[in-house]
C-alpha positions as CSV (number, residue, x, y, z in Angstrom):
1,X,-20.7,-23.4,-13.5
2,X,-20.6,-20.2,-12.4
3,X,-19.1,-20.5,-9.1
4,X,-16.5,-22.5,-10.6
5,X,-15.4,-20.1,-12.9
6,X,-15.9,-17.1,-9.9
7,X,-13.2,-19.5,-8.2
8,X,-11.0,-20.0,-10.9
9,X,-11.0,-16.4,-11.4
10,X,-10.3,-15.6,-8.3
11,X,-7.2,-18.4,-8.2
12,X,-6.0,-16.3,-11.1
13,X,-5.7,-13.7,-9.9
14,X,-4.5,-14.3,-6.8
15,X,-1.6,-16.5,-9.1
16,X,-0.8,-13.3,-10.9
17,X,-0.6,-11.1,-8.2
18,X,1.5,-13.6,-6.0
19,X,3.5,-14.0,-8.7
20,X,5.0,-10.7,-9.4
21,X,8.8,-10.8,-9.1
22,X,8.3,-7.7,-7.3
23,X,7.3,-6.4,-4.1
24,X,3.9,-5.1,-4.2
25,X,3.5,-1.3,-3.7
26,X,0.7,-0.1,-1.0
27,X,-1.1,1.2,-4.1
28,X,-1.0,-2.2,-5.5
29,X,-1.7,-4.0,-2.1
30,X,-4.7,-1.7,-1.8
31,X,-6.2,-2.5,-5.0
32,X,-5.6,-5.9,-5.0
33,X,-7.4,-6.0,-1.4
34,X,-10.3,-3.8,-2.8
35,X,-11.0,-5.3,-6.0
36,X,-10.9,-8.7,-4.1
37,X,-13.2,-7.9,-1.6
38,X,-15.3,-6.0,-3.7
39,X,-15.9,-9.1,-6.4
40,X,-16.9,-11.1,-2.8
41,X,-19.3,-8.8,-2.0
42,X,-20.8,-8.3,-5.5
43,X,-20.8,-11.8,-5.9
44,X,-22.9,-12.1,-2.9
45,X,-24.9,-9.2,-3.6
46,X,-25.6,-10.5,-7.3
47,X,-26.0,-14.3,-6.0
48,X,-29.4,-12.7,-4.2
49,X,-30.5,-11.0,-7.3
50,X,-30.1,-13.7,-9.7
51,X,-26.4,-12.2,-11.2
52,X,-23.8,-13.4,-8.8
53,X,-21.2,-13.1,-12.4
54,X,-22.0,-9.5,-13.5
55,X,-22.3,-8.5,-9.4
56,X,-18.8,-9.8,-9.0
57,X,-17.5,-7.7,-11.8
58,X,-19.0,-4.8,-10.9
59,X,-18.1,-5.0,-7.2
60,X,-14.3,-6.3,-8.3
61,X,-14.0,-3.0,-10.3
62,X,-15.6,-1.0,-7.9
63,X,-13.2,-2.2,-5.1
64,X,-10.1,-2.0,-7.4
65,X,-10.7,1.7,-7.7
66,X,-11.8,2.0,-4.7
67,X,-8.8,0.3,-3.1
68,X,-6.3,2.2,-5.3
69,X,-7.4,5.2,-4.5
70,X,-7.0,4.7,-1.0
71,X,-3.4,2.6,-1.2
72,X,-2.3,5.6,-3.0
73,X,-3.2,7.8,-0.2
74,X,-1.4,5.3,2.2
75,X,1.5,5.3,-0.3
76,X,2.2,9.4,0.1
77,X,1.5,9.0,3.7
78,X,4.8,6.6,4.3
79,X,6.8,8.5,1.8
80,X,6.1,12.4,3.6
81,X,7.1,10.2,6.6
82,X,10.1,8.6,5.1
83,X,11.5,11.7,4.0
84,X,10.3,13.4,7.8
85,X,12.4,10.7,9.0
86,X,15.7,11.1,6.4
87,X,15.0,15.0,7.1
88,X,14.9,14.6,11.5
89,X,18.0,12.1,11.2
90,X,20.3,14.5,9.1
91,X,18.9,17.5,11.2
92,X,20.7,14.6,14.5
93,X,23.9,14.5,12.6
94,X,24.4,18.3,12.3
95,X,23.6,18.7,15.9
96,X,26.1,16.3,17.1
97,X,28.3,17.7,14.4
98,X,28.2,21.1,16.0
99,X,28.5,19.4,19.4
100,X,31.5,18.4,18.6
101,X,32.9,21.8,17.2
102,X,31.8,23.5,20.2
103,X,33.7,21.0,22.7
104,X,36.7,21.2,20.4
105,X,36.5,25.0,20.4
106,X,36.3,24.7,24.4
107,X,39.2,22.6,24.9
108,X,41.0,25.1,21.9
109,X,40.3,28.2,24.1
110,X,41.6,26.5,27.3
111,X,45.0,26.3,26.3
């Protein structure tokens, strides 16, 4: 009975987090991963002690948190390089901007 409703938990969750319209953010990703694998393992750490139920939910929240935490860090990581990015391709445009002025310049002082 228990396994059962360890599955259907599981499938439940998995619905709900499918099922968001939208995308998932790495934080979310992370702590969906985590909490996941943390119920697996607490389930199969409780299943040897005689609790596979009460390890599941202690290892599920343990692996949310867990996960979270470290999704978040992933999270600021591709946003400081998002914005490296944004910052190295405007810094491109104003080089070949003053390229430009400089040949124009060139061709000005020839004549």
């Amino acid at each position: 009975m228990r396994k059962s409703l360890m599955v259907l938990g599981s499938i439940l969750l998995l619905a709900v987090t499918v099922g968001c319209s939208a995308p998932l953010s790495t934080r979310e990703k992370g702590a969906g991963i985590g909490a996941l694998g943390g119920a697996a393992a607490g389930g199969i750490i409780g299943a040897a002690v005689g609790h596979p139920g009460a390890g599941a939910a202690i290892g599920g929240a343990l692996g949310l948190g867990t996960g979270a935490l470290i999704g978040d860090q992933l999270q600021g990581q591709e946003q400081r390089q998002q914005e490296q990015q944004r910052q190295l391709e405007q810094n491109q445009a104003e080089l070949e901007r003053q390229r430009r002025e400089l040949e124009r310049m060139k061709r000005d002082r020839e004549y």
